[in-house]
DSSP file (Angstrom, degrees, kcal/mol; ACC not computed):
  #  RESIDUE AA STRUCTURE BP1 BP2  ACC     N-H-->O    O-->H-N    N-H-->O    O-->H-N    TCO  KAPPA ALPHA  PHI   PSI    X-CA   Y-CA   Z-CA
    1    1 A X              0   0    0      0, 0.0    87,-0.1     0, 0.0     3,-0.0   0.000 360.0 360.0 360.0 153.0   21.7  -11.2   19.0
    2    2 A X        +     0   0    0      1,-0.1     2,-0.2     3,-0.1    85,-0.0   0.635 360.0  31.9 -85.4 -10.3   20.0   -7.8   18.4
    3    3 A X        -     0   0    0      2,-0.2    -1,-0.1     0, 0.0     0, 0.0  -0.962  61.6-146.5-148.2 154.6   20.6   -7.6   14.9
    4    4 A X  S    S+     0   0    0     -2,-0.2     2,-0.6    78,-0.1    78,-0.4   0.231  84.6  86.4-114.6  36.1   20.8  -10.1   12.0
    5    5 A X        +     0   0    0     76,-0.1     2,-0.4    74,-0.1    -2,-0.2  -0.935  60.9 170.7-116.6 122.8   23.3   -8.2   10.0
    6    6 A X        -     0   0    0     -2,-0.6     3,-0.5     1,-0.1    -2,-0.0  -0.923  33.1-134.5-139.2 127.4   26.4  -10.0   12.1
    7    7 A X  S >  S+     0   0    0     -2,-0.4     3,-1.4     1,-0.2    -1,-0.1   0.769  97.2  58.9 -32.6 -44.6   29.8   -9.0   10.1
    8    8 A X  T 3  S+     0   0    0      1,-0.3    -1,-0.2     3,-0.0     0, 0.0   0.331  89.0  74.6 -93.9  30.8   31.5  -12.4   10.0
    9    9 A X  T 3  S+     0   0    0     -3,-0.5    -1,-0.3     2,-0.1    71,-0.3   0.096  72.1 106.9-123.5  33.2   28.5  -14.1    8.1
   10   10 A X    <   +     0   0    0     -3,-1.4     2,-0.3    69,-0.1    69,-0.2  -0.852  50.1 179.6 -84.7 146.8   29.5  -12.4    4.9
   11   11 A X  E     -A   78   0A   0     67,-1.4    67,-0.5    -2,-0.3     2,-0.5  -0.873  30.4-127.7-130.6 143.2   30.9  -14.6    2.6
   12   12 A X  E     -A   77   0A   0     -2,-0.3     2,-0.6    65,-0.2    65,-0.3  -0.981  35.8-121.9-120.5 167.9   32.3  -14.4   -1.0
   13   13 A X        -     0   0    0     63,-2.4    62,-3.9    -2,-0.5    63,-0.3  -0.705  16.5-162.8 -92.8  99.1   30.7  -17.1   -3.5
   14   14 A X  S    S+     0   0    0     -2,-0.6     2,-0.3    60,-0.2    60,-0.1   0.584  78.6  19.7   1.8 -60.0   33.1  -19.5   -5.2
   15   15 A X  S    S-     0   0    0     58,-0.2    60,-0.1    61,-0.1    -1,-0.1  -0.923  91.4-101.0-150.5 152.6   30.8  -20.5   -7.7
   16   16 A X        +     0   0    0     -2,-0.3    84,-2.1    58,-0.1     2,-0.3  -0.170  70.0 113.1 -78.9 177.6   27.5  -18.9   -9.1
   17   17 A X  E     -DE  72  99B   0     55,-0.9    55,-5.1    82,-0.3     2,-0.3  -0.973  51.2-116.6 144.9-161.1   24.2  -20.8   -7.3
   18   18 A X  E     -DE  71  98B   0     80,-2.4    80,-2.1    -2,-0.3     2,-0.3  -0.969  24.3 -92.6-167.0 161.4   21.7  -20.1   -5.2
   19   19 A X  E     + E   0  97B   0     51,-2.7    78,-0.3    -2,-0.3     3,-0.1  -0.787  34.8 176.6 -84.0 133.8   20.2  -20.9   -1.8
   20   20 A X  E     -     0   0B   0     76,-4.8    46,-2.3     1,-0.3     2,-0.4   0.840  58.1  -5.3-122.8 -28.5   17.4  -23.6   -2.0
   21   21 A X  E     -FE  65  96B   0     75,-1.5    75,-2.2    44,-0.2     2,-0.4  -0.987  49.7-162.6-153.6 149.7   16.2  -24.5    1.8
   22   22 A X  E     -FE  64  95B   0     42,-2.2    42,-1.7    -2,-0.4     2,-0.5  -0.941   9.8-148.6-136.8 170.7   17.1  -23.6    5.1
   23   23 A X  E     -F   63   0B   0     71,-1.6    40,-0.2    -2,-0.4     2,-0.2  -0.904  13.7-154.9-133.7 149.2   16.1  -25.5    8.5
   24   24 A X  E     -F   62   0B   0     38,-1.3    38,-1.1    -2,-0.5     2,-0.4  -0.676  13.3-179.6-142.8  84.1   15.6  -23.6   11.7
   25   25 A X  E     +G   92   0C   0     67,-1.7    67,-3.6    -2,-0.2     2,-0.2  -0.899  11.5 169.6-131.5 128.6   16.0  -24.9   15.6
   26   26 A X  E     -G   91   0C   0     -2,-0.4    33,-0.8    34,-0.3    34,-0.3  -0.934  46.1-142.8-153.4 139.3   15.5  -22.6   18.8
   27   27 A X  S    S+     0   0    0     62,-2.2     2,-0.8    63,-0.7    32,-0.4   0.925 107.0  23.5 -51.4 -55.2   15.2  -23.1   22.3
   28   28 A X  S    S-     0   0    0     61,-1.9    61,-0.5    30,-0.2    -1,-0.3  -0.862  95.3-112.8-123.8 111.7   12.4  -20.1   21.9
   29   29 A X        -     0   0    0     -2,-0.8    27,-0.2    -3,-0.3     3,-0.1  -0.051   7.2-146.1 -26.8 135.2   10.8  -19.5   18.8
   30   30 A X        -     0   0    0     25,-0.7    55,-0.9     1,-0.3    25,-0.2  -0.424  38.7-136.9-123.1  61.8   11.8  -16.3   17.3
   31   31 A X  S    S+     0   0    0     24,-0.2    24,-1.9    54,-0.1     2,-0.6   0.422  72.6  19.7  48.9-131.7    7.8  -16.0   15.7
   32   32 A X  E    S-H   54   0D   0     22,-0.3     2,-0.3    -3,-0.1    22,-0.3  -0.523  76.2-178.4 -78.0 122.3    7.4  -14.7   12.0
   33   33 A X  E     -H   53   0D   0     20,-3.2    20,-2.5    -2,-0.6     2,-0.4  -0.930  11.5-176.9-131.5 156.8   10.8  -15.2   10.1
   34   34 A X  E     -I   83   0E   0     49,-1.4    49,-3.3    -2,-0.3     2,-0.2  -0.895  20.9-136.9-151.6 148.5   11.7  -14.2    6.4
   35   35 A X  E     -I   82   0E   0     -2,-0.4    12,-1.2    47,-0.2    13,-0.5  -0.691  21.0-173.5-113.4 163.1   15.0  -14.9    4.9
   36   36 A X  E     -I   81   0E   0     45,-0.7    45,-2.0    -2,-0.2     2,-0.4  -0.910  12.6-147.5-160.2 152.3   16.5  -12.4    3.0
   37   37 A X        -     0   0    0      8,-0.3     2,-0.6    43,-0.2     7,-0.4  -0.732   5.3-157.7-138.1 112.8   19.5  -12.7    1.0
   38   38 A X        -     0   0    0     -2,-0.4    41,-2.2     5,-0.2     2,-0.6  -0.548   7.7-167.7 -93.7 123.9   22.1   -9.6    0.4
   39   39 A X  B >  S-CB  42  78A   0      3,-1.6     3,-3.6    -2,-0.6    39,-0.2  -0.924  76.4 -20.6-118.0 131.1   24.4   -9.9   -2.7
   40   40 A X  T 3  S-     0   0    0     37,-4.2    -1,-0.2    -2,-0.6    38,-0.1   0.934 131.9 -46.3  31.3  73.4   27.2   -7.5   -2.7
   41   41 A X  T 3  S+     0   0    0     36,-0.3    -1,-0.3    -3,-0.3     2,-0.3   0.198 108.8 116.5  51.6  -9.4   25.3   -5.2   -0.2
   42   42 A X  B <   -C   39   0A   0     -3,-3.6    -3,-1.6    -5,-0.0     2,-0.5  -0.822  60.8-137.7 -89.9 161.4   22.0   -5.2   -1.7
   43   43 A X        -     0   0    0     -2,-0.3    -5,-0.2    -5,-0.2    -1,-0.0  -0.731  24.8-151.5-105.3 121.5   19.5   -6.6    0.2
   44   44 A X        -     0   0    0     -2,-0.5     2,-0.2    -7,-0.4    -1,-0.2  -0.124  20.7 -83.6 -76.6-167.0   17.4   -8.5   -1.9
   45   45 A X        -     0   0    0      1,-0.2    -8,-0.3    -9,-0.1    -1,-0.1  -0.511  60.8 -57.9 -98.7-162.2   13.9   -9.3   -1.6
   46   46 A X        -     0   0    0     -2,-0.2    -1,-0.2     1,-0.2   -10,-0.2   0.023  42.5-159.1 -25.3 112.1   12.0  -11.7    0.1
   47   47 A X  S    S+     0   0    0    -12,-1.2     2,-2.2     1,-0.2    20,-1.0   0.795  71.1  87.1 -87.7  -7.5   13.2  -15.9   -0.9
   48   48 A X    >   -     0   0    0    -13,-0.5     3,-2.4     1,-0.2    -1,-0.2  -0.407  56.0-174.0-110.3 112.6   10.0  -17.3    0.2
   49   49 A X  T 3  S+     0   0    0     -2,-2.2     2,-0.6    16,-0.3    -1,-0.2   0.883  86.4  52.9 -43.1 -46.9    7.3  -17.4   -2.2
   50   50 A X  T 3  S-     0   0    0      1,-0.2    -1,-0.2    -3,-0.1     2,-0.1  -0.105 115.8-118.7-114.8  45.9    4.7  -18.6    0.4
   51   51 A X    <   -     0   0    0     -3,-2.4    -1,-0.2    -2,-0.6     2,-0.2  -0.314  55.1 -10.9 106.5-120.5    5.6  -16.0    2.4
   52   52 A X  S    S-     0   0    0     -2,-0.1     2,-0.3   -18,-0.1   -18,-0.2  -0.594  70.3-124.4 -98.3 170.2    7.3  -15.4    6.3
   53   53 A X  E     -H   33   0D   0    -20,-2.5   -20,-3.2    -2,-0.2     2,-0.6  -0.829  14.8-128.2-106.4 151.1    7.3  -18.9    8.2
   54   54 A X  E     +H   32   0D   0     -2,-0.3     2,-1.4   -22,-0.3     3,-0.3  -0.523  35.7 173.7-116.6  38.1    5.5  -18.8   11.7
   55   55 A X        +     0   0    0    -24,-1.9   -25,-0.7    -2,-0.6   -24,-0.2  -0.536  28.0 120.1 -95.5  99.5    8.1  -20.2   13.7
   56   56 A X        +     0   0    0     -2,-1.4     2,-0.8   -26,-0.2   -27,-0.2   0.474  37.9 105.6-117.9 -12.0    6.8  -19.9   17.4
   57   57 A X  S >  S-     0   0    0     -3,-0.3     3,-1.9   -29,-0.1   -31,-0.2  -0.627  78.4-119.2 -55.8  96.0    6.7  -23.2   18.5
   58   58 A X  T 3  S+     0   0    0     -2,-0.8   -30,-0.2     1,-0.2   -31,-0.2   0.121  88.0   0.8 -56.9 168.6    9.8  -23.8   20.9
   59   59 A X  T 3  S+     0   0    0    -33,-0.8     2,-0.2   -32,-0.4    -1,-0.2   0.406  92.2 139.3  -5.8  44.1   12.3  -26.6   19.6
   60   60 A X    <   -     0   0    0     -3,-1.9     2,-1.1   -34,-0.3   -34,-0.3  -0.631  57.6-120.1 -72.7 137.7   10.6  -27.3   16.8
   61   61 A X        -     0   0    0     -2,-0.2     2,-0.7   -36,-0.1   -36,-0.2  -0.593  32.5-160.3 -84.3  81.7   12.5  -27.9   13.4
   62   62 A X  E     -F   24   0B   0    -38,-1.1   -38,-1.3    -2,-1.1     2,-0.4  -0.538   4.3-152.3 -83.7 123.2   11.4  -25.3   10.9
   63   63 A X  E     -F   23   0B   0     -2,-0.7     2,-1.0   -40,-0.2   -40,-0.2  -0.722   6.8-163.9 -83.8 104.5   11.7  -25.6    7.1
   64   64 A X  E     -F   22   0B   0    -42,-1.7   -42,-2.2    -2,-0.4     2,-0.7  -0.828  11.5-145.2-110.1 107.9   12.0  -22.8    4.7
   65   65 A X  E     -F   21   0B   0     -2,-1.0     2,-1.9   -44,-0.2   -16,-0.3  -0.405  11.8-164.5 -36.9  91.8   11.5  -22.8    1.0
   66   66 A X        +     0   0    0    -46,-2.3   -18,-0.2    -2,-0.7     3,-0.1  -0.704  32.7 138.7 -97.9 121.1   13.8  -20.5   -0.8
   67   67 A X        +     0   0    0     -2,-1.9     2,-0.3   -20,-1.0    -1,-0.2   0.598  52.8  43.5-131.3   1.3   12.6  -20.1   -4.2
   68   68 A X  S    S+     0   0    0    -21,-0.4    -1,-0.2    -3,-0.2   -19,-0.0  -0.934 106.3  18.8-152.0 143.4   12.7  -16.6   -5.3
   69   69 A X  S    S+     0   0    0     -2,-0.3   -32,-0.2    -3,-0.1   -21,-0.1   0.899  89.1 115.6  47.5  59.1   15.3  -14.1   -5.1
   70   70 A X        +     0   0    0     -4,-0.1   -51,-2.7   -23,-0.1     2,-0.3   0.040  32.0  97.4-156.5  49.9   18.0  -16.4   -4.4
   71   71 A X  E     -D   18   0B   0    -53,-0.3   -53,-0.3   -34,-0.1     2,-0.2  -0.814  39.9-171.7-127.4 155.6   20.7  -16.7   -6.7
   72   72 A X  E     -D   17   0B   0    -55,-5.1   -55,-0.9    -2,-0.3     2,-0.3  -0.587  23.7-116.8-141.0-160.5   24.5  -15.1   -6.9
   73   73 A X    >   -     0   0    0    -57,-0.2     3,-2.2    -2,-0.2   -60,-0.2  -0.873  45.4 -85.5-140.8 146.9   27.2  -14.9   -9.3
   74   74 A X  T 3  S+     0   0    0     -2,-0.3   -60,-0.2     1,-0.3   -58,-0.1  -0.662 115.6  27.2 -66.8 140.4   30.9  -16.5   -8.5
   75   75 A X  T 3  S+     0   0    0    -62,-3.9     2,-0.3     1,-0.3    -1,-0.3   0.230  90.1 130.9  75.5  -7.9   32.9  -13.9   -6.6
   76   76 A X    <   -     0   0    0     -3,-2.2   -63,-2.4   -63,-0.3     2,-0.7  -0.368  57.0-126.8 -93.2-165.8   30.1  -12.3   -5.1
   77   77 A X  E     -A   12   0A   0     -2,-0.3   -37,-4.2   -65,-0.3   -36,-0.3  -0.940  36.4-169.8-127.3 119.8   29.9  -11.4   -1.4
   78   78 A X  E     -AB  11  39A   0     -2,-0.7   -67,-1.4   -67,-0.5     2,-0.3  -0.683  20.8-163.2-116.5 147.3   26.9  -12.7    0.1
   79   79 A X        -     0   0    0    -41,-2.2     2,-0.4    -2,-0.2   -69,-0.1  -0.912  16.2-147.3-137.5 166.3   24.8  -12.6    3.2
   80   80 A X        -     0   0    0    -71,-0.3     2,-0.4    -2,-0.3   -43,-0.2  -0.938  30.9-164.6-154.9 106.6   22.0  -14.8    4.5
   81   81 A X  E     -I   36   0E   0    -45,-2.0   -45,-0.7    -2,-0.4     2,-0.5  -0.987   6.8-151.7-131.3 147.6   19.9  -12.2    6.3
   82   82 A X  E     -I   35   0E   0    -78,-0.4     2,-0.4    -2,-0.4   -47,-0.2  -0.870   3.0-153.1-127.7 117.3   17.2  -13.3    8.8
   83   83 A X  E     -I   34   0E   0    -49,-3.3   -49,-1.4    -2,-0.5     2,-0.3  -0.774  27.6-173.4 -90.5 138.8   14.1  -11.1    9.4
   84   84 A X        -     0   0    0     -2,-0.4   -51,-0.1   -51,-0.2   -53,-0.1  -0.913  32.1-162.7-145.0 152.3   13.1  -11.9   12.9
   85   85 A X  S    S+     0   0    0    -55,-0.9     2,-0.2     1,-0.4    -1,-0.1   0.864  85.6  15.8 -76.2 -60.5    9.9  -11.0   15.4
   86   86 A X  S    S-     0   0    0    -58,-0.1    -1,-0.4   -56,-0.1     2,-0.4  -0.853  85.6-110.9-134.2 141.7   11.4  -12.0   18.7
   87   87 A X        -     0   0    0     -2,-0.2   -56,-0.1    -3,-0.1   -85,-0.1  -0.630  43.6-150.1 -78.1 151.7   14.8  -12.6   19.5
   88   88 A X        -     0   0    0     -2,-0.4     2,-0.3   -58,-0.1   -59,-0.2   0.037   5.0-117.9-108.4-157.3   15.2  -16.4   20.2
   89   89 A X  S    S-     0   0    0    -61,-0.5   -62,-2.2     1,-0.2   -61,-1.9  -0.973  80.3  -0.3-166.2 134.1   17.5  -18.5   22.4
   90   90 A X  S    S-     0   0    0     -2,-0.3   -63,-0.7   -64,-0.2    -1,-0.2   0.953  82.4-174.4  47.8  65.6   19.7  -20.8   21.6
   91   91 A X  E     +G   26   0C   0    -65,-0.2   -65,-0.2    -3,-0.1     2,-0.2  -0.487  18.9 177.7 -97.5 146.3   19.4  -21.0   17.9
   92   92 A X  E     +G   25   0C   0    -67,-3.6   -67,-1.7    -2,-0.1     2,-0.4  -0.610   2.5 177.6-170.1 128.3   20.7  -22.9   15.3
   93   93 A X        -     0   0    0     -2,-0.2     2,-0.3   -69,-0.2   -69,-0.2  -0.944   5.4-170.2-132.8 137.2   20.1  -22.9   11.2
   94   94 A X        -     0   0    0     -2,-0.4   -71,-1.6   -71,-0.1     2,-0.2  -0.697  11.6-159.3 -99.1 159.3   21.7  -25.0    8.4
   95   95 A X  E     -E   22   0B   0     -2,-0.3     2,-0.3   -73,-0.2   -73,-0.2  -0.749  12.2-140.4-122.6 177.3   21.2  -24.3    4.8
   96   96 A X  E     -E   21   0B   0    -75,-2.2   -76,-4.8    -2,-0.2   -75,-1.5  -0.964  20.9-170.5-145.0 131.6   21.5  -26.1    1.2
   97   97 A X  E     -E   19   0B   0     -2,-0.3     2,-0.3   -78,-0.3   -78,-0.2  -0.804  18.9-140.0-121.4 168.5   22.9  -24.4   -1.4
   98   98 A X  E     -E   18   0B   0    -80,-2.1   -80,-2.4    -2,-0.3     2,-0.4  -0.995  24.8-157.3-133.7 115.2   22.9  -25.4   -5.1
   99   99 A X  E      E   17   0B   0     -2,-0.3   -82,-0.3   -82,-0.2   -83,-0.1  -0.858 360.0 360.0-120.0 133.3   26.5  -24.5   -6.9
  100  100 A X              0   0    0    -84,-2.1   -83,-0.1    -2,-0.4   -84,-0.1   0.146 360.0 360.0 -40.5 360.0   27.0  -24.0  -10.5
């Protein structure tokens, strides 16, 4: 994709929580990546304290820490937004969230 704002990955939140890890697998590495999380259109900042992850290593399993600026409210409408270098091929990322 060209962008990582894709409409149908808005969500609205059930229960208040927060995002705690996400996992990351590409054919091609899409380089330095930062998760980002928008609640009810703002764009937070940054969730990983120890900063963007350095995933360029092809079909590697990459691990992301969310740990800061990554909690919501029940009933809001959330996005999961993904700061990318390079676009990547054949992608695919699961999360764990933590629900009130």
């Amino acid at each position: 994709t060209s962008t990582a704002l894709i409409d149908d990955t808005f969500w609205i939140a059930p229960y208040a929580g927060k995002l705690i890890k996400a996992y990351l697998l590409a054919k091609t590495g899409p380089d330095e990546t930062d998760l980002f999380l928008r609640v009810n259109g703002t764009l937070g900042s940054s969730m990983l304290s120890g900063g963007v992850v350095d995933a360029d290593n092809n079909e590697t399993v990459y691990s992301f820490n969310c740990d800061q600026n990554n909690t919501f409210s029940a009933g809001d409408v959330i996005n999961l937004y993904i700061d990318i270098t390079t676009a990547p091929y054949q992608t695919t990322m699961t999360t764990v969230w933590e629900l009130d």
